[in-house]
Biopython code that builds the backbone (N, CA, C, O; Angstrom):
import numpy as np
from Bio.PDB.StructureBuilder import StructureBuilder

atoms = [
    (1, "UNK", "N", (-27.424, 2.612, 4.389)),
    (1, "UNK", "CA", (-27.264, 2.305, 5.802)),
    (1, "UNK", "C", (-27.154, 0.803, 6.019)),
    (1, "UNK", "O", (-26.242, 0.285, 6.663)),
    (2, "UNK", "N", (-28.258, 0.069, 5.372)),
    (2, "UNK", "CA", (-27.629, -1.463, 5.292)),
    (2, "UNK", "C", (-26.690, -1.865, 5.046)),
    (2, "UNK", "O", (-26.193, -2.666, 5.837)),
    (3, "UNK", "N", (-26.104, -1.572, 4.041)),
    (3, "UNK", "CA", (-25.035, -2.084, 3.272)),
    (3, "UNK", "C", (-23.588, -1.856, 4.356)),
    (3, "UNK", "O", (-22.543, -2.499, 4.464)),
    (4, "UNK", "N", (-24.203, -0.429, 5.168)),
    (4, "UNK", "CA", (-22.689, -0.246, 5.949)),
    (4, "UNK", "C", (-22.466, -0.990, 7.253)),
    (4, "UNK", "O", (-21.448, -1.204, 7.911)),
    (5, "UNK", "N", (-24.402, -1.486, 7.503)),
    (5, "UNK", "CA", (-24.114, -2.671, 8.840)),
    (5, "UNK", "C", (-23.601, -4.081, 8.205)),
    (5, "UNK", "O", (-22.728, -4.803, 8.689)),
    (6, "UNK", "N", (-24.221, -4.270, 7.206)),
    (6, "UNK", "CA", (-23.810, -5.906, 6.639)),
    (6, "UNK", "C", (-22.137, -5.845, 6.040)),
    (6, "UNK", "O", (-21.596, -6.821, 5.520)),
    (7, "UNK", "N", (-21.583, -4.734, 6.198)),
    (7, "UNK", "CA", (-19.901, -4.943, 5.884)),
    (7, "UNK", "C", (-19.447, -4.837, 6.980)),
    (7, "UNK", "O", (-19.011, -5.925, 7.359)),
    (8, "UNK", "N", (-19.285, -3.792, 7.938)),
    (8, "UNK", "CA", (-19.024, -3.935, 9.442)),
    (8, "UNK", "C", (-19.367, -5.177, 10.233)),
    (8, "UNK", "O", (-18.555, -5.287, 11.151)),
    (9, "UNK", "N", (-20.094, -5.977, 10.233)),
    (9, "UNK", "CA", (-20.387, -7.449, 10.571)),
    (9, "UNK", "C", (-19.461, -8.093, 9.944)),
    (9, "UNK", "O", (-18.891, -8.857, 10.724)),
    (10, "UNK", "N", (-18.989, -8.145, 8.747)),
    (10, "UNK", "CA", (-18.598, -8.940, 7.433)),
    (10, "UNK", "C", (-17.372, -8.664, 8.333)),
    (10, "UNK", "O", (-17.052, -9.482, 9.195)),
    (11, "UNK", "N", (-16.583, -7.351, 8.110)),
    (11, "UNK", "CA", (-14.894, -7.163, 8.889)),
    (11, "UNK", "C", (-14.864, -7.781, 10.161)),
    (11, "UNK", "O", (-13.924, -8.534, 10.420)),
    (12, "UNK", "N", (-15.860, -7.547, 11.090)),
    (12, "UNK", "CA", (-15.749, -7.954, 12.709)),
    (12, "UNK", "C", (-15.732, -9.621, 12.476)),
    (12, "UNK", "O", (-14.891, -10.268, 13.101)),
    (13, "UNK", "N", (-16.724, -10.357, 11.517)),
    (13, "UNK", "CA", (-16.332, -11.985, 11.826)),
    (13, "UNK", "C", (-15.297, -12.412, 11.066)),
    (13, "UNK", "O", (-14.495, -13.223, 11.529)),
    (14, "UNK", "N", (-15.147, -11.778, 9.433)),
    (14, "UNK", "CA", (-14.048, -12.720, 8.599)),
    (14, "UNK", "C", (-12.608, -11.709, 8.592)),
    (14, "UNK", "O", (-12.566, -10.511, 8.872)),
    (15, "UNK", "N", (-11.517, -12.565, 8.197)),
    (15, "UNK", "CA", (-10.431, -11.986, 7.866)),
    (15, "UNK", "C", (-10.200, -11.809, 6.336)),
    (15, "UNK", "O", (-10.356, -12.720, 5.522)),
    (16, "UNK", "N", (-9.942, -10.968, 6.133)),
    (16, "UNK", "CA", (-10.012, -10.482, 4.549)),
    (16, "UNK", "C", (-8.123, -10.760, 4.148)),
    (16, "UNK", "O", (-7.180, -10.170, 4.675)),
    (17, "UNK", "N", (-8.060, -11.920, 2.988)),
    (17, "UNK", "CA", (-7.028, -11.806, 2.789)),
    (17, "UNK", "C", (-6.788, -11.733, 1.147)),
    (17, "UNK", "O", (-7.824, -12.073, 0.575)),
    (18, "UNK", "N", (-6.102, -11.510, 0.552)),
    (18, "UNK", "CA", (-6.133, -11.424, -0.899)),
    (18, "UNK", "C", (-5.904, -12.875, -1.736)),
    (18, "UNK", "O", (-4.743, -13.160, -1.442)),
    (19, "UNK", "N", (-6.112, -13.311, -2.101)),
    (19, "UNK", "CA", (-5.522, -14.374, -3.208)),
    (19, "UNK", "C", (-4.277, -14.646, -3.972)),
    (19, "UNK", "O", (-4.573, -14.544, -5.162)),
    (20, "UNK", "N", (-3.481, -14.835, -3.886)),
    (20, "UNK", "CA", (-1.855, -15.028, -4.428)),
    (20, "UNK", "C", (-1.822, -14.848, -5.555)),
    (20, "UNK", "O", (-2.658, -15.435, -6.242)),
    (21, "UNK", "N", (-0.712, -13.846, -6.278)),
    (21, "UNK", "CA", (-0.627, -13.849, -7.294)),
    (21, "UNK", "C", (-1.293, -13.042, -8.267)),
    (21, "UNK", "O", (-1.079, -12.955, -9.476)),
    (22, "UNK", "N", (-2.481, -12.231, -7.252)),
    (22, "UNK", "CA", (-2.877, -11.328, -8.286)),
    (22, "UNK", "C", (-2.404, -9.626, -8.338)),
    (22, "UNK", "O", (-1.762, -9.405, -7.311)),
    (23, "UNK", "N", (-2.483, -8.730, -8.948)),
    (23, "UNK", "CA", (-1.773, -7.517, -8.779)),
    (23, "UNK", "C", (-3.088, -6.710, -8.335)),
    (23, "UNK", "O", (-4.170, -7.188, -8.676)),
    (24, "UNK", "N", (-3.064, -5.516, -7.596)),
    (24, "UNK", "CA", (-4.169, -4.776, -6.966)),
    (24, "UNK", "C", (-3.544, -3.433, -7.052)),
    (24, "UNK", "O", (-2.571, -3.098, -6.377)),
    (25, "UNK", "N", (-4.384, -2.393, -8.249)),
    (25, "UNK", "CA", (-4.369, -1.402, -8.549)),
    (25, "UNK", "C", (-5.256, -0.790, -7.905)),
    (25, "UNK", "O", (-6.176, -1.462, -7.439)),
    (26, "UNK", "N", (-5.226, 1.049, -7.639)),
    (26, "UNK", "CA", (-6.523, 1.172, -6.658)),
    (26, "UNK", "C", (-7.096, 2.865, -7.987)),
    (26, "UNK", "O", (-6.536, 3.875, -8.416)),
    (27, "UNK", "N", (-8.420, 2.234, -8.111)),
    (27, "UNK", "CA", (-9.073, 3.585, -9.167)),
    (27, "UNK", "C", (-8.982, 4.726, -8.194)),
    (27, "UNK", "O", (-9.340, 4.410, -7.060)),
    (28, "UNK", "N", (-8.529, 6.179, -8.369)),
    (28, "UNK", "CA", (-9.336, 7.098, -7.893)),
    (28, "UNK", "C", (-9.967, 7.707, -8.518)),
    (28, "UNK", "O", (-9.344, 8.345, -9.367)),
    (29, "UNK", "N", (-11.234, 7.860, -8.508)),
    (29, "UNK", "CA", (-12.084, 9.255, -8.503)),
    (29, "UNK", "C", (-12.804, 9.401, -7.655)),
    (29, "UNK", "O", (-13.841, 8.737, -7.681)),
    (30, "UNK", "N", (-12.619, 10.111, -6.804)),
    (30, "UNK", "CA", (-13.369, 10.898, -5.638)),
    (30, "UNK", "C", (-14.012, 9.641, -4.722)),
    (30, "UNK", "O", (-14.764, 9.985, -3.809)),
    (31, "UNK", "N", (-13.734, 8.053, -4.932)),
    (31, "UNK", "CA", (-13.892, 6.759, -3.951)),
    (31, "UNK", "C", (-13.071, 6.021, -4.212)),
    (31, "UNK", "O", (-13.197, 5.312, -5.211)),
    (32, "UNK", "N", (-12.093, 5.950, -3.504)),
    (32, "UNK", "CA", (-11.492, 4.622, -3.934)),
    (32, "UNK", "C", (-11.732, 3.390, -4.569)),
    (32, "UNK", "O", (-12.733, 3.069, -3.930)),
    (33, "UNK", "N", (-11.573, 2.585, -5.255)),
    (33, "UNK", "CA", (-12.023, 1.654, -5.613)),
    (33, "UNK", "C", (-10.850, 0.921, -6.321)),
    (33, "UNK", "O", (-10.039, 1.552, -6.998)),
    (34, "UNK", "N", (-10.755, -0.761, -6.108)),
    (34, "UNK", "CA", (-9.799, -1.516, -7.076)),
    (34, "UNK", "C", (-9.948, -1.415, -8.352)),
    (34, "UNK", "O", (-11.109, -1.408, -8.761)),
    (35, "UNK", "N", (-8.863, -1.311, -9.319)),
    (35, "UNK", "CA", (-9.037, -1.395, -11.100)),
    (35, "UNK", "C", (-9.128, -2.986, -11.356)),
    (35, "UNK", "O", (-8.121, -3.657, -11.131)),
    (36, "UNK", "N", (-10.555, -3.740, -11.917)),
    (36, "UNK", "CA", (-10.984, -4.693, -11.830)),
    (36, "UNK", "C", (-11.324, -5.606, -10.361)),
    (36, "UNK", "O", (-11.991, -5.239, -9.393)),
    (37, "UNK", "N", (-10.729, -6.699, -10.546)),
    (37, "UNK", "CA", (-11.727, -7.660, -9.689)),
    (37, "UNK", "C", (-10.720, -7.865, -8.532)),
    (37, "UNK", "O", (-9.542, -7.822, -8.889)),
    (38, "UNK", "N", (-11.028, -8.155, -6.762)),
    (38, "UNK", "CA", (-10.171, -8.134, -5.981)),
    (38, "UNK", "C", (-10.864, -9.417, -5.506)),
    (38, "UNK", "O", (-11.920, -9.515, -4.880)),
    (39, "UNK", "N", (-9.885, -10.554, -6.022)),
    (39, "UNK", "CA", (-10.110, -11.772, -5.583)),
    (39, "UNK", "C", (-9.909, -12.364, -3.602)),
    (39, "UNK", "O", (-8.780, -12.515, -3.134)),
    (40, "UNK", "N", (-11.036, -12.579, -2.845)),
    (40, "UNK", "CA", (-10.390, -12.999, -1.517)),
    (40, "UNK", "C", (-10.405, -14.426, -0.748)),
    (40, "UNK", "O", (-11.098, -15.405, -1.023)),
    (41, "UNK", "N", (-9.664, -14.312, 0.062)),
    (41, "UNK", "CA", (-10.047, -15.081, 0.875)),
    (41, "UNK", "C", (-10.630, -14.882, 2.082)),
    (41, "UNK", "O", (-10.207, -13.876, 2.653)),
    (42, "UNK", "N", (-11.727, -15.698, 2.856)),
    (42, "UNK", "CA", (-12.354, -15.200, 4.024)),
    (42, "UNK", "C", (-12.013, -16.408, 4.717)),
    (42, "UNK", "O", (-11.815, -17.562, 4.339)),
    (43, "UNK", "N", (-11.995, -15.756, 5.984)),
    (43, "UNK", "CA", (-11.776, -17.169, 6.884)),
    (43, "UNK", "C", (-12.407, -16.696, 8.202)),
    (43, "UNK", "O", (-11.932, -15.630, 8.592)),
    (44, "UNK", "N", (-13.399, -17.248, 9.014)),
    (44, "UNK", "CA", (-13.526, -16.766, 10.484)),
    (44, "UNK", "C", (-12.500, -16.092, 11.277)),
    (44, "UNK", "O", (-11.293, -16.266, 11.110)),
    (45, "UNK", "N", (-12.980, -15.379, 12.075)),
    (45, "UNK", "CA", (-11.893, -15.091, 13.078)),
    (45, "UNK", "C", (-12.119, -15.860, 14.133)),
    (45, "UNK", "O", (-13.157, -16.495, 14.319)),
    (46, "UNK", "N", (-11.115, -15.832, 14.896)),
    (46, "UNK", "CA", (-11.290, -16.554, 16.111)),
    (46, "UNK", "C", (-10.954, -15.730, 17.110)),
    (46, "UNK", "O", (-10.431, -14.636, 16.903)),
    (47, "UNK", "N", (-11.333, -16.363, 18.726)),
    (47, "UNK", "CA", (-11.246, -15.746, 19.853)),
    (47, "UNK", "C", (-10.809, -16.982, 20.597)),
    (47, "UNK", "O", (-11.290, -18.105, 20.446)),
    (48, "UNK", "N", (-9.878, -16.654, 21.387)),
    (48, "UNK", "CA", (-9.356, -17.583, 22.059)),
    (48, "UNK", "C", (-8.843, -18.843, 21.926)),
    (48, "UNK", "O", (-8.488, -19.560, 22.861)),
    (49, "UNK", "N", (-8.785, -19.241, 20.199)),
    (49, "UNK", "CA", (-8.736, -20.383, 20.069)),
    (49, "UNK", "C", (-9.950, -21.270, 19.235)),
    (49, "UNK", "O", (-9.902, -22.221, 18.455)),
    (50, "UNK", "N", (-11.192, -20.353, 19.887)),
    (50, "UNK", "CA", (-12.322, -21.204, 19.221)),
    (50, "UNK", "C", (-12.705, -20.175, 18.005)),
    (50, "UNK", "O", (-12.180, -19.076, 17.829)),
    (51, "UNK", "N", (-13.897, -20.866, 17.077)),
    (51, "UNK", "CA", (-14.444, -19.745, 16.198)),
    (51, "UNK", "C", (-15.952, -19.188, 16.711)),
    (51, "UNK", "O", (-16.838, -19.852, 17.247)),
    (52, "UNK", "N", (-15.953, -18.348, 16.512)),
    (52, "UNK", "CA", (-17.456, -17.755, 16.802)),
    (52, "UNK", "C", (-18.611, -18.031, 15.752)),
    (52, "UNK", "O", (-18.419, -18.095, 14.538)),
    (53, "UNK", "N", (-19.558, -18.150, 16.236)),
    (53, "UNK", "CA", (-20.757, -18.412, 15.455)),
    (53, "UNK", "C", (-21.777, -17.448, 15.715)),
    (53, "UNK", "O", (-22.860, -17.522, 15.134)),
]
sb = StructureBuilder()
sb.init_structure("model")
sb.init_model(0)
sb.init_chain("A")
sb.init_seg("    ")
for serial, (resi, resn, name, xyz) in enumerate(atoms, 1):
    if name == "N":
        sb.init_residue(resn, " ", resi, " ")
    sb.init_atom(name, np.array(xyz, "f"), 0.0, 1.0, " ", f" {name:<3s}", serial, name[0])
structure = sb.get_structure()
């Protein structure tokens, strides 16, 4: 239950973008998951112009 408030916070403030250049395979078994490491970038979001804190 933590883990699913501290990622829902995580999506609502940062923008999740990938890192250039790397390739992104996706595992299935019965959860999705990337095959190895999914390098990102985070950046605030903003509202109106400003960033939120």
């Amino acid at each position: 239950m933590e883990a699913k408030v501290v990622i829902a916070k995580l999506l609502q403030r940062f923008e999740f973008e990938l890192v250039e250049g790397q390739s992104f395979e996706i595992y299935d078994t019965g959860s999705l998951r990337p095959m190895g490491r999914a390098i990102c970038r985070l950046r605030p979001r903003t509202i109106s112009g400003t960033t939120k804190k």
